[in-house]
C-alpha positions in Angstrom: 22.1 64.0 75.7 20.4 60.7 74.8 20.5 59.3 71.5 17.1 56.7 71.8 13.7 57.1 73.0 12.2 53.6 73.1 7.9 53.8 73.9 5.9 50.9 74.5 2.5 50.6 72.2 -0.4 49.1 74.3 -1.3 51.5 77.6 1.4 54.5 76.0 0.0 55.6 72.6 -2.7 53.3 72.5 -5.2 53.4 75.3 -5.5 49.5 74.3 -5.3 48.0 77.7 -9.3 48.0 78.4 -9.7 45.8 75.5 -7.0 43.6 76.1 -8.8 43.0 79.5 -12.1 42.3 78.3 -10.3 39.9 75.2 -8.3 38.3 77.6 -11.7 37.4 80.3 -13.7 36.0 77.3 -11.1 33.9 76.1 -10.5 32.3 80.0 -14.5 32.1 80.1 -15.7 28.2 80.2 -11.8 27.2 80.6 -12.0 26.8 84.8 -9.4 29.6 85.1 -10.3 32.0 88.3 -9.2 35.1 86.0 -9.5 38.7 86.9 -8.4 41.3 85.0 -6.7 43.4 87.1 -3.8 40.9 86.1 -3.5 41.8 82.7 -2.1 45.0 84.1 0.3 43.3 86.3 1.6 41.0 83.6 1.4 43.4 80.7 4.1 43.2 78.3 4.6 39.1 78.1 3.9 37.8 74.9 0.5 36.3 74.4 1.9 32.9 74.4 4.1 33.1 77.7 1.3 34.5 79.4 -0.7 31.9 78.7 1.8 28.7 79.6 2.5 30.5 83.0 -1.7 30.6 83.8 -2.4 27.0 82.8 1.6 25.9 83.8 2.0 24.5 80.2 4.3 24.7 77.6 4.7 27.9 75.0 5.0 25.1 72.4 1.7 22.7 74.0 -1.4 23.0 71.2 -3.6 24.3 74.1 -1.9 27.4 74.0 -1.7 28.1 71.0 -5.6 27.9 70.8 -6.1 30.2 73.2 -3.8 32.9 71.7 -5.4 32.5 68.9 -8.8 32.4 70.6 -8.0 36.1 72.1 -6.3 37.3 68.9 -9.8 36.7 67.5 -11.8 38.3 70.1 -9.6 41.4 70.3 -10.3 41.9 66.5 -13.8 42.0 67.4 -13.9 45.0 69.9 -14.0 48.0 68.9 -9.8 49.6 68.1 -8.7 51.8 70.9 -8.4 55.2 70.0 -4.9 57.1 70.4 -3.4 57.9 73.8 -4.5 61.2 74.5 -1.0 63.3 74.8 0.7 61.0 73.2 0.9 62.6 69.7 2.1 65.4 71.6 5.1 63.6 74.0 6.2 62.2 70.5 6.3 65.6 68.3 8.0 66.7 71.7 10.9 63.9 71.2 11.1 64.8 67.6 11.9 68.8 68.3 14.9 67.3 70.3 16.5 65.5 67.0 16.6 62.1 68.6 14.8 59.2 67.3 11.9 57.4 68.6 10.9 53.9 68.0 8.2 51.5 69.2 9.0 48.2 71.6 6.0 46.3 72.1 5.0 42.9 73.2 2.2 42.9 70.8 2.3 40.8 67.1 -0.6 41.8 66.2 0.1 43.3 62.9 -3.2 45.8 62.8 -2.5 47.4 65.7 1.4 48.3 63.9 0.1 49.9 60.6 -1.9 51.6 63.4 1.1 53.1 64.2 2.0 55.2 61.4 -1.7 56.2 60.8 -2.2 57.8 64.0 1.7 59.2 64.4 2.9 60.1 60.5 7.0 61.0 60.8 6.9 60.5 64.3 8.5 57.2 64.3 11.4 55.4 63.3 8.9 52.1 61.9 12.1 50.2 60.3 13.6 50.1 63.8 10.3 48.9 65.6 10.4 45.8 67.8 7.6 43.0 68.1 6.8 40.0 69.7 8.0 38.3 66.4 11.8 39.8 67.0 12.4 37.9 69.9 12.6 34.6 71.7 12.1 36.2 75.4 9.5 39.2 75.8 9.1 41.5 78.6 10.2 41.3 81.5 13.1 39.9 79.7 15.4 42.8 78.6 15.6 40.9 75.3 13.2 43.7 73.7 14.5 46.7 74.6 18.2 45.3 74.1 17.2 44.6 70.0 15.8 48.0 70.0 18.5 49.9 70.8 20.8 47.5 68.5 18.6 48.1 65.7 19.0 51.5 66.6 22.6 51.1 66.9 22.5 53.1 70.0 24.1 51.5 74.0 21.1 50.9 75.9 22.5 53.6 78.7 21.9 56.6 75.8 18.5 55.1 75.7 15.2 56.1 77.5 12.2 53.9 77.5 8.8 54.9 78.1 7.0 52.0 79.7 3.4 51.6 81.6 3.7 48.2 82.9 5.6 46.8 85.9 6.9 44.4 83.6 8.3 46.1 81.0 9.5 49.1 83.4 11.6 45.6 84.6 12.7 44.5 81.2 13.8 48.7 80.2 15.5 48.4 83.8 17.5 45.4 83.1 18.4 46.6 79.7 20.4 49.4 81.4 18.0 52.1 80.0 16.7 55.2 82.1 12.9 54.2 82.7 10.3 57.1 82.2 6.9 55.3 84.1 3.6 56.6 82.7 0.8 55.0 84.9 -2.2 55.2 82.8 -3.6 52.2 84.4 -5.4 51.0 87.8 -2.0 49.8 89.1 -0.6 52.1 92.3 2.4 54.0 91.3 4.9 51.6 93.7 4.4 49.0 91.4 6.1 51.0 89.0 8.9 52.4 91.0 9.6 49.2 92.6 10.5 48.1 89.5 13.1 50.5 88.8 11.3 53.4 87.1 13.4 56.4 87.4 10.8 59.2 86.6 7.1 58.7 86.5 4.3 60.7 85.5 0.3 60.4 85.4 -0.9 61.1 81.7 0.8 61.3 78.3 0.2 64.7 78.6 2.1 65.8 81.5 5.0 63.2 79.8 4.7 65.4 76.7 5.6 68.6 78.9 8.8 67.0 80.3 10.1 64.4 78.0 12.3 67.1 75.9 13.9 68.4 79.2 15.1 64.4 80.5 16.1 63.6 77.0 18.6 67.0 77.3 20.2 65.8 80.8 23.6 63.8 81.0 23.1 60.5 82.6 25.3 62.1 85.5 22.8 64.3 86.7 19.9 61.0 87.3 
């Protein structure tokens, strides 16, 4: 049986990733940047700031950059907060009636969208164990996240299931040596998920939250 259920926040109990989309094509308006946002989806997961260096091919550290985190940071705060992922409340309580923990591994630092958390799933989740962007040097598709998760957890990554959305951090749960659970909530066609090492996947939180309590019950041996 598995000891760790690790979910991703953005796209798995938020449905966040519209806004981030819209946030992100305001910021890159006036800059020059041909920017569509289909490729939020594909590179959903990076931290704000390495997402920005690799689309102008400058530095993390470079004072540009930092403006135009901070430029999107701002505009996210202004759109409307994405509601709860529908199913999502119910894929967690599911978890819970299995005894094992559940924590959050996101990309995001954005600190409203955390206390969020524990508004919209009360008991459901392990908060002192929770990793953000601030915990670690490499974000997704680094396994760097999911690999402080399960420490914090104090659980081997292979007793650990992720639940992930993104290509890129079904890559980063992949390289951890977690079992991937892919739910694609997003515009994204399912190969990009297996491709990327997803070793279930399903279309809605929902029809996660009907499943997720048998996987977490199987021995790795049987995958």
């Amino acid at each position: 049986m598995y000891r760790l259920v690790m979910f991703d926040m953005d796209g798995v109990l938020f449905d966040s990733m519209p806004m981030h989309a819209k946030a992100w094509s305001r910021t890159f308006e006036g800059t020059g940047l041909d920017y569509e946002e289909s490729k939020v989806y594909l590179y959903e997961g990076m931290t704000a700031s390495a997402y920005v260096a690799m689309l102008f091919n400058i530095g993390e550290n470079d004072p540009r950059c930092r403006e135009i985190c901070a430029r999107k940071s701002e505009i996210l705060k202004s759109l409307p907060e994405p509601v709860a992922m529908p199913g999502a409340f119910e894929a967690l309580a599911a978890v819970k009636e299995t005894g094992v923990p559940a924590i959050v591994v996101t990309g995001s630092a954005h600190t409203h969208m955390l206390e969020k958390l524990s508004r919209a799933y009360p008991g459901l989740l392990k908060t002192e164990w929770m990793v953000s962007a601030l915990d670690v040097k490499r974000g997704k598709p680094n396994p760097d996240p999911y690999l402080a998760g399960a420490k914090k957890a104090g659980v081997d990554p292979c007793d650990a299931i992720v639940v992930e959305n993104a290509p890129m951090g079904v890559h980063a749960a992949h390289a951890a040596g977690c079992r991937v659970i892919a739910v694609n909530t997003g515009p994204l066609p399912d190969s990009s998920l297996l491709d990327e090492g997803a070793d279930f996947l399903f279309h809605s939180m929902k029809e996660l939250s009907e499943n997720i309590g048998k996987i977490i019950e199987m021995s790795s041996e049987l995958l």
